[in-house]
MIZAKE-728251 format. One record per residue (C-alpha): residue in three letters; chain; x, y, z. Coordinates in nm, 3 decimals. Example, Ala and Ser with C-alpha at 12.3 -4.5 7.8 and 13.67 -1.06 7.14 Angstrom:
2
{r: ala, c: A, east: 1.230, north: -0.450, up: 0.780}
{r: ser, c: A, east: 1.367, north: -0.106, up: 0.714}
***
This chain:
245
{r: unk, c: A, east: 4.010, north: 5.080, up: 6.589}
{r: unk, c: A, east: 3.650, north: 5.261, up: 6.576}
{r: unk, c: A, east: 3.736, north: 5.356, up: 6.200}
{r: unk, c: A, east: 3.875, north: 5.039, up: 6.134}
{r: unk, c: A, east: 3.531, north: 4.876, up: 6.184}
{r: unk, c: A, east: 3.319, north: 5.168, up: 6.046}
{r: unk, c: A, east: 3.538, north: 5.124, up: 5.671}
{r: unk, c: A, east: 3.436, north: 4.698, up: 5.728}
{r: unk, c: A, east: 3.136, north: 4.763, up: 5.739}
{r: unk, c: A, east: 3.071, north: 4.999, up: 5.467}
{r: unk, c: A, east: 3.255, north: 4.713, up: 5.301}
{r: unk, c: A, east: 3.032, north: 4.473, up: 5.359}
{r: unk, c: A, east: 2.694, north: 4.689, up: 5.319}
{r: unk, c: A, east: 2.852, north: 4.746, up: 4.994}
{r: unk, c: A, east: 2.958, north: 4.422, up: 4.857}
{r: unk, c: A, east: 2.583, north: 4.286, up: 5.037}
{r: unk, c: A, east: 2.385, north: 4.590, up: 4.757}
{r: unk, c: A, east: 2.603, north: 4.465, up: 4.485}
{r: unk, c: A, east: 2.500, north: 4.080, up: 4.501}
{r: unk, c: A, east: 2.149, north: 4.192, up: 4.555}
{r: unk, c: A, east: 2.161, north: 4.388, up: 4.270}
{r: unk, c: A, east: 2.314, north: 4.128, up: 4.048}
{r: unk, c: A, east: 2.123, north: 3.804, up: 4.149}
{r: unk, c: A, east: 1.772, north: 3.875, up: 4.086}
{r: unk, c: A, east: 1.908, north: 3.914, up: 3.717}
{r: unk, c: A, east: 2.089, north: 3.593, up: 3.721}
{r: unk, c: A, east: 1.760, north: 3.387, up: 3.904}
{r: unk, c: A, east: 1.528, north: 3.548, up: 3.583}
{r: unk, c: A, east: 1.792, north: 3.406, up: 3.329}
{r: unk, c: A, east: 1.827, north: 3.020, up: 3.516}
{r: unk, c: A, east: 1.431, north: 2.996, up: 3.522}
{r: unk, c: A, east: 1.357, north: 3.146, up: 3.169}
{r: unk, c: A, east: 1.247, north: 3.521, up: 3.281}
{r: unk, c: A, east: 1.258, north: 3.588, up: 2.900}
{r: unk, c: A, east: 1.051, north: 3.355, up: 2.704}
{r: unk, c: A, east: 0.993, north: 3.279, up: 2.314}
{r: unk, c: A, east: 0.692, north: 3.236, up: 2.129}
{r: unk, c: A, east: 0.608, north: 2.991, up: 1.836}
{r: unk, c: A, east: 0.379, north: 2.971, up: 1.600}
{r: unk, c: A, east: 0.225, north: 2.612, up: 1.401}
{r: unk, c: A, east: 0.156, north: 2.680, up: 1.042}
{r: unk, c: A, east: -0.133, north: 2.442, up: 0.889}
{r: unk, c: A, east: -0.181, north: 2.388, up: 0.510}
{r: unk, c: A, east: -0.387, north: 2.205, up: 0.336}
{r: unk, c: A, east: -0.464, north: 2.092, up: -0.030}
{r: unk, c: A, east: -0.820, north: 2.001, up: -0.178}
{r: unk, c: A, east: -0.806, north: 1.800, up: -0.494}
{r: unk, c: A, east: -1.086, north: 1.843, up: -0.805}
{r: unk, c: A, east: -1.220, north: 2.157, up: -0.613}
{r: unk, c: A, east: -1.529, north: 2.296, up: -0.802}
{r: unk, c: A, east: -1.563, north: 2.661, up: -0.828}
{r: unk, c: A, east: -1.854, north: 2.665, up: -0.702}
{r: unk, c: A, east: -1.743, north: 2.431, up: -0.334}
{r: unk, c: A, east: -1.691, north: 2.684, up: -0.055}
{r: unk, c: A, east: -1.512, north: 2.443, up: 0.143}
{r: unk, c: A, east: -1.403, north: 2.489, up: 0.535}
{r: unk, c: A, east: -1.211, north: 2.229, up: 0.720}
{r: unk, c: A, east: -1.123, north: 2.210, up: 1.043}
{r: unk, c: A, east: -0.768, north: 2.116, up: 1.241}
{r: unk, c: A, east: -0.715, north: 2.071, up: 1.640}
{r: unk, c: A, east: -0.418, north: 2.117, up: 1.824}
{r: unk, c: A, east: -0.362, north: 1.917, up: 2.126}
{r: unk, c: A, east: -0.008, north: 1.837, up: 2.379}
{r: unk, c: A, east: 0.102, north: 1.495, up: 2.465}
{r: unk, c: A, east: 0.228, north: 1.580, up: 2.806}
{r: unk, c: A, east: 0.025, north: 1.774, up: 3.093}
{r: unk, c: A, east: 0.130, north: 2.078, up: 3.194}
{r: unk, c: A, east: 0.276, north: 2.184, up: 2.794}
{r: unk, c: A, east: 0.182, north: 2.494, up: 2.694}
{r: unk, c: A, east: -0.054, north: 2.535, up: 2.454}
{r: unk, c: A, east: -0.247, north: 2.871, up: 2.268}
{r: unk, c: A, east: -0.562, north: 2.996, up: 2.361}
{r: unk, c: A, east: -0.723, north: 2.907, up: 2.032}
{r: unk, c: A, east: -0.658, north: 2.502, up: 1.981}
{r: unk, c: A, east: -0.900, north: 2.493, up: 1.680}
{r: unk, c: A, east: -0.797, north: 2.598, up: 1.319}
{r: unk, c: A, east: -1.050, north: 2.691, up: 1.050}
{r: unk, c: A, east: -0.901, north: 2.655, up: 0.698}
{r: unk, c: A, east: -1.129, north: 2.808, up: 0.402}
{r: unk, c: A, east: -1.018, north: 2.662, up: 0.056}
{r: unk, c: A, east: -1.013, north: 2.824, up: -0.231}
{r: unk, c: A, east: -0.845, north: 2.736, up: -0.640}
{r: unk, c: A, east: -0.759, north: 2.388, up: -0.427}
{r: unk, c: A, east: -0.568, north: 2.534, up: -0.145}
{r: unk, c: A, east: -0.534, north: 2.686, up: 0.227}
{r: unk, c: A, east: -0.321, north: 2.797, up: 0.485}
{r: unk, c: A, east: -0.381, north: 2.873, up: 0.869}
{r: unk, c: A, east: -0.144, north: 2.938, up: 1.171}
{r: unk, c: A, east: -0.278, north: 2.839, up: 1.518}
{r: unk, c: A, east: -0.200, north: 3.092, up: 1.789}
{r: unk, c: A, east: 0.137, north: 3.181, up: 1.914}
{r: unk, c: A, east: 0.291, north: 2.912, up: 2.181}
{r: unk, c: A, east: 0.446, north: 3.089, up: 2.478}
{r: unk, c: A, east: 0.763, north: 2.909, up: 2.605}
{r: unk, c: A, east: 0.912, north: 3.062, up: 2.919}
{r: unk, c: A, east: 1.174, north: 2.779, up: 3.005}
{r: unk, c: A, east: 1.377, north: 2.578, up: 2.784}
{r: unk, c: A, east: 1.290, north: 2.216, up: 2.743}
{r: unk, c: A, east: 1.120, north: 1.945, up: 2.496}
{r: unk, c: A, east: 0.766, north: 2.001, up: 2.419}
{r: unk, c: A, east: 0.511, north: 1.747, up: 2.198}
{r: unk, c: A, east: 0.189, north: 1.774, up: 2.003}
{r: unk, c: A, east: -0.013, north: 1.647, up: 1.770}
{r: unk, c: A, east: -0.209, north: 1.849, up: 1.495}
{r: unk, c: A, east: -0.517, north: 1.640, up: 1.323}
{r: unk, c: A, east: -0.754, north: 1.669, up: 1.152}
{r: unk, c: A, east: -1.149, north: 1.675, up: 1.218}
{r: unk, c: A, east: -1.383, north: 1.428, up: 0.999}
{r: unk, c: A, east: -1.627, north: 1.589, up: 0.813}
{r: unk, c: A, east: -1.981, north: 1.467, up: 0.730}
{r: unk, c: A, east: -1.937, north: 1.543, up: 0.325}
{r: unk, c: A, east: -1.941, north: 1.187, up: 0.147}
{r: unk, c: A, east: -1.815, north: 1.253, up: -0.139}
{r: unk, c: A, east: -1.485, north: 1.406, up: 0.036}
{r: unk, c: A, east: -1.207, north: 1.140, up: 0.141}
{r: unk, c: A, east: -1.058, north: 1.307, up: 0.442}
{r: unk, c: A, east: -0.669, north: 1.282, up: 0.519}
{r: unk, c: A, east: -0.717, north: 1.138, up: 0.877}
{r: unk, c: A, east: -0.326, north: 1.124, up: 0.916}
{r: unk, c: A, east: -0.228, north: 1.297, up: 1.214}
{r: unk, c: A, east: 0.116, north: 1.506, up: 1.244}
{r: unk, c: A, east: 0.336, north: 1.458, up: 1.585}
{r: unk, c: A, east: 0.508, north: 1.790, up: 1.643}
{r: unk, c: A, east: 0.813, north: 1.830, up: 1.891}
{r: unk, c: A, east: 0.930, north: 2.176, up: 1.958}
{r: unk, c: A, east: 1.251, north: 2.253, up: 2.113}
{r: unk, c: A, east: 1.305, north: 2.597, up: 2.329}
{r: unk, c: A, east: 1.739, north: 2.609, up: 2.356}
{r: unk, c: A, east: 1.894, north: 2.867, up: 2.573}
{r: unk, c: A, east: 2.060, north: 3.120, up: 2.289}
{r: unk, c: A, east: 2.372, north: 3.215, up: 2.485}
{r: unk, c: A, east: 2.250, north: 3.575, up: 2.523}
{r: unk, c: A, east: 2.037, north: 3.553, up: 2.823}
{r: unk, c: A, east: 1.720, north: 3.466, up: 2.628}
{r: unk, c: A, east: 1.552, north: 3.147, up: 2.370}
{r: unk, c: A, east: 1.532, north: 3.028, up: 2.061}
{r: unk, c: A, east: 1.335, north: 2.721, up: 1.901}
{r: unk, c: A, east: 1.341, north: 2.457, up: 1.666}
{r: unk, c: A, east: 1.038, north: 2.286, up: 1.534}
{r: unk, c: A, east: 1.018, north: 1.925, up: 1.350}
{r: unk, c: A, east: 0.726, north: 1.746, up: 1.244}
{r: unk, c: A, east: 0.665, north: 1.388, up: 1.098}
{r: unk, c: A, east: 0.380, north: 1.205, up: 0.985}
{r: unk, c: A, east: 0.220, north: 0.991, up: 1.288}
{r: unk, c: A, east: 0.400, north: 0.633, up: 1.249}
{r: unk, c: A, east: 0.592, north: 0.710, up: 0.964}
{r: unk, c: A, east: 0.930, north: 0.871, up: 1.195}
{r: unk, c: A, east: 1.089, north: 1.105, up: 0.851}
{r: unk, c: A, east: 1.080, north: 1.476, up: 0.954}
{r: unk, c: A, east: 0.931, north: 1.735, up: 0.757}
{r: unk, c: A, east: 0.894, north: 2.076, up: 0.740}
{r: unk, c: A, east: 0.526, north: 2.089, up: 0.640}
{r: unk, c: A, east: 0.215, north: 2.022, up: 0.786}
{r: unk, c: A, east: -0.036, north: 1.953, up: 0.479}
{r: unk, c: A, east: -0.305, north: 1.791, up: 0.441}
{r: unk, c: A, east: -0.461, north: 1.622, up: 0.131}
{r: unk, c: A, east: -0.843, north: 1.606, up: 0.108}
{r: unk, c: A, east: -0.993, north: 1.466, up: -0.241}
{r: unk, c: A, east: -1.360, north: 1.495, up: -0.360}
{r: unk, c: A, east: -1.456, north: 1.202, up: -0.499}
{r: unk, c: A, east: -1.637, north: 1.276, up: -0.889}
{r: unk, c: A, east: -1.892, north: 0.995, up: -0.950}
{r: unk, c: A, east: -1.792, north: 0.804, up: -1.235}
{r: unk, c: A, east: -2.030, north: 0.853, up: -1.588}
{r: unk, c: A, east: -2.271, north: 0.533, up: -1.646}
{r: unk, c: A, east: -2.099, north: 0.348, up: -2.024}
{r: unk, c: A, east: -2.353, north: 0.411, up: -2.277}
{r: unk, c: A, east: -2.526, north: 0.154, up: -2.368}
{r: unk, c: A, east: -2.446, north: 0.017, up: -2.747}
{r: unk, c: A, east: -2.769, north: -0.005, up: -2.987}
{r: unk, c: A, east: -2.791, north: -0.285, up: -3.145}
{r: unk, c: A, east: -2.908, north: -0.250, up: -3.551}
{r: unk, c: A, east: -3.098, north: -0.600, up: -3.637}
{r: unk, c: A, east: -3.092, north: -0.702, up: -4.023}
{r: unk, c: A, east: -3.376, north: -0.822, up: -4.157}
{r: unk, c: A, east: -3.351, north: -1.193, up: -4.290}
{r: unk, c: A, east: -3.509, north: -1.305, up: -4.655}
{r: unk, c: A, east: -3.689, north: -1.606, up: -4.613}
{r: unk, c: A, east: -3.548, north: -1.864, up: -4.952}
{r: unk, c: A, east: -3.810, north: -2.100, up: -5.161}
{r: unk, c: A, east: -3.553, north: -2.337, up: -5.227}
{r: unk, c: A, east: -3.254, north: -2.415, up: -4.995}
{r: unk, c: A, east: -2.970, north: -2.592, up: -5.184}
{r: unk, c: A, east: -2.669, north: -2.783, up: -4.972}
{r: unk, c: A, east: -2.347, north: -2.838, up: -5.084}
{r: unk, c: A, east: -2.041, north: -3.041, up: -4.939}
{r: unk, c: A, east: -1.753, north: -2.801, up: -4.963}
{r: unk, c: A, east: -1.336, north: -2.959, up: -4.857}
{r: unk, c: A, east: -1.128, north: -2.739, up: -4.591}
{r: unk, c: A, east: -0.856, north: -2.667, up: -4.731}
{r: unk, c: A, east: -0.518, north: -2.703, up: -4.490}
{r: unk, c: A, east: -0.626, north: -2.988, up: -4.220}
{r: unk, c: A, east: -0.500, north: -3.304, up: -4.326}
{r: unk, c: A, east: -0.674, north: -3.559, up: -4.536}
{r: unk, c: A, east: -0.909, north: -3.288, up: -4.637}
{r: unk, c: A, east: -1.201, north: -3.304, up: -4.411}
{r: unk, c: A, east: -1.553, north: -3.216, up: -4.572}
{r: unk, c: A, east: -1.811, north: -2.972, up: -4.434}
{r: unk, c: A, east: -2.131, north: -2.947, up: -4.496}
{r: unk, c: A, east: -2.276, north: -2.552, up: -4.603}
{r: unk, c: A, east: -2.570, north: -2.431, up: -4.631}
{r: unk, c: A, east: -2.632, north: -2.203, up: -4.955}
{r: unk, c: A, east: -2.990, north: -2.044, up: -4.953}
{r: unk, c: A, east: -3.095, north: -1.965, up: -5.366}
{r: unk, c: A, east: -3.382, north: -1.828, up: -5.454}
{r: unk, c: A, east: -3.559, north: -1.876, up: -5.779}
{r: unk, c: A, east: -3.613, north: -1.660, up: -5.996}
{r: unk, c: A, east: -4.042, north: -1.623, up: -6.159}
{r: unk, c: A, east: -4.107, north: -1.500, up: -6.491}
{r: unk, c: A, east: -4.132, north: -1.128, up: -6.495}
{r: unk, c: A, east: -4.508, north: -0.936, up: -6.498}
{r: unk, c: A, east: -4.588, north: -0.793, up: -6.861}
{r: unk, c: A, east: -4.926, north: -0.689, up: -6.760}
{r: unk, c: A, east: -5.154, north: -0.899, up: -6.957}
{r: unk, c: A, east: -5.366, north: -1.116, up: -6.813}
{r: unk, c: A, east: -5.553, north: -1.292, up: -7.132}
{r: unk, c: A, east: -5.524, north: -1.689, up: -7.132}
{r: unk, c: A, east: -5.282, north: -1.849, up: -7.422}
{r: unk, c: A, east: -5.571, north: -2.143, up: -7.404}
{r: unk, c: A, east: -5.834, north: -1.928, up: -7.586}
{r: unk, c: A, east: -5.596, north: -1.830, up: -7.890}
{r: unk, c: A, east: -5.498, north: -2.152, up: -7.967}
{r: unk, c: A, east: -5.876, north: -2.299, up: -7.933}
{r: unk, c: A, east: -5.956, north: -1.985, up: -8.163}
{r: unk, c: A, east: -5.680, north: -2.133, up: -8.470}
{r: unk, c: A, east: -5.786, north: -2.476, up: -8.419}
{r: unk, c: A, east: -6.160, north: -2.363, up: -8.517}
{r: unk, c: A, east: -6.057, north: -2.164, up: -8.751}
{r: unk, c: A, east: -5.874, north: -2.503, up: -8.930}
{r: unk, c: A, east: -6.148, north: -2.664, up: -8.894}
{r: unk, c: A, east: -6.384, north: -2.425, up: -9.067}
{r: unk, c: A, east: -6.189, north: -2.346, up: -9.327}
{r: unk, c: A, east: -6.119, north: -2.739, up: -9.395}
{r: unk, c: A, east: -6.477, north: -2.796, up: -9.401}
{r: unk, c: A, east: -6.572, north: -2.553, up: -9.692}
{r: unk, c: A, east: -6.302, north: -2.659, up: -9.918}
{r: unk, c: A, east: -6.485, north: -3.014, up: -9.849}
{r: unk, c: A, east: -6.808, north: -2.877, up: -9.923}
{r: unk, c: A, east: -6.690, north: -2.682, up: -10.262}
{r: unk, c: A, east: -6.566, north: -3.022, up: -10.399}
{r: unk, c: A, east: -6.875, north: -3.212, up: -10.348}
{r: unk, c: A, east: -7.102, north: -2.919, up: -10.455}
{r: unk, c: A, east: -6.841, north: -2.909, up: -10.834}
{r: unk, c: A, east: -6.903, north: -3.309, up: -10.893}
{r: unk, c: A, east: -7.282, north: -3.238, up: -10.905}
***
């Protein structure tokens, strides 16, 4: 009867070390002893980028919910260069399963001529028991207010160019040629019915007698031949008289 009770309780001893051995690894599975770890990649793209803009711009991470884990590091610093960038915040620790939310955005800077992207991204990240004892994740984001999904977090920053002043046109002014005489004219319109008259205004200009370059008077030739008659008249006068004597 002695033995009897001895080999029960060996039993039981037994069977009581093989449940302690086993549960502590089922209690770590049920409450996420193994854990996953995700990481949120940030890109951005910065349109008419001069060569010579070193341009940083900055992207914060912050949950929806208390008590969500987050990284250590919830600020991003993204250095463009050739018009795009690319950052990853720091790995998310997830040590149970469950539905976790965030939202990436991005900070305003003080540049004027920069338009910002001030769209913020909602992020939802879901830790799934894999079937194997551990996690695995999927990760979804969307545009704030706009509920499609994407796989991308970008955003798109412009600098603004300041637009060229039109050039002013230069404006050539003809000289006008004053007319002596101004001659008017009634002239018909063709093509309107009944022929309607309108007056023009045609400006001639007469013509002067071209310079020869001599200046002596006509007046003082012609007083010169008329003298000259006169003389000569007067000695054929005088010859007559002087041959009847």
């Amino acid at each position: 009867m002695i033995k009897k009770i001895k080999k029960l309780c060996r039993l039981l001893c037994i069977s009581a070390l093989i449940g302690i051995l086993l549960l502590p690894g089922q209690v770590m599975a049920d409450r996420g002893g193994n854990s996953c770890r995700v990481t949120l990649p940030v890109s951005v793209i910065y349109r008419n980028q001069n060569s010579a803009d070193s341009r940083v711009f900055e992207y914060v991470l912050s949950a929806k919910e208390s008590g969500v884990p987050i990284p250590q590091e919830t600020e991003l610093c993204i250095t463009v260069s050739n018009g795009a960038g690319r950052g990853l915040f720091g790995a998310i620790e997830y040590t149970e399963p469950g539905e976790y939310h965030y939202e990436i955005s991005q900070k305003s800077g003080s540049v004027k001529n920069i338009r910002y992207d001030q769209s913020p991204y909602e992020v939802t990240v879901y830790v799934l028991n894999d079937g194997q004892g551990g996690f695995e994740s999927e990760v979804w984001a969307s545009r704030k207010g706009s509920g499609s999904k994407t796989d991308a977090i970008q955003f798109v920053n412009t600098r603004l160019i300041a637009k060229k002043p039109a050039a002013t046109p230069v404006i050539t002014r003809i000289p006008t040629t004053k007319s002596t005489t101004a001659l008017k004219r009634a002239t018909t319109v063709q093509g309107r019915p009944g022929g309607s008259t309108t007056a023009v205004s045609h400006s001639v200009k007469t013509a002067s007698s071209p310079k020869t370059g001599d200046n002596t008077p006509l007046e003082v030739f012609v007083g010169i031949l008329v003298l000259s008659g006169v003389m000569a008249a007067a000695i054929l006068v005088l010859r007559k008289l002087q041959k009847k004597q």
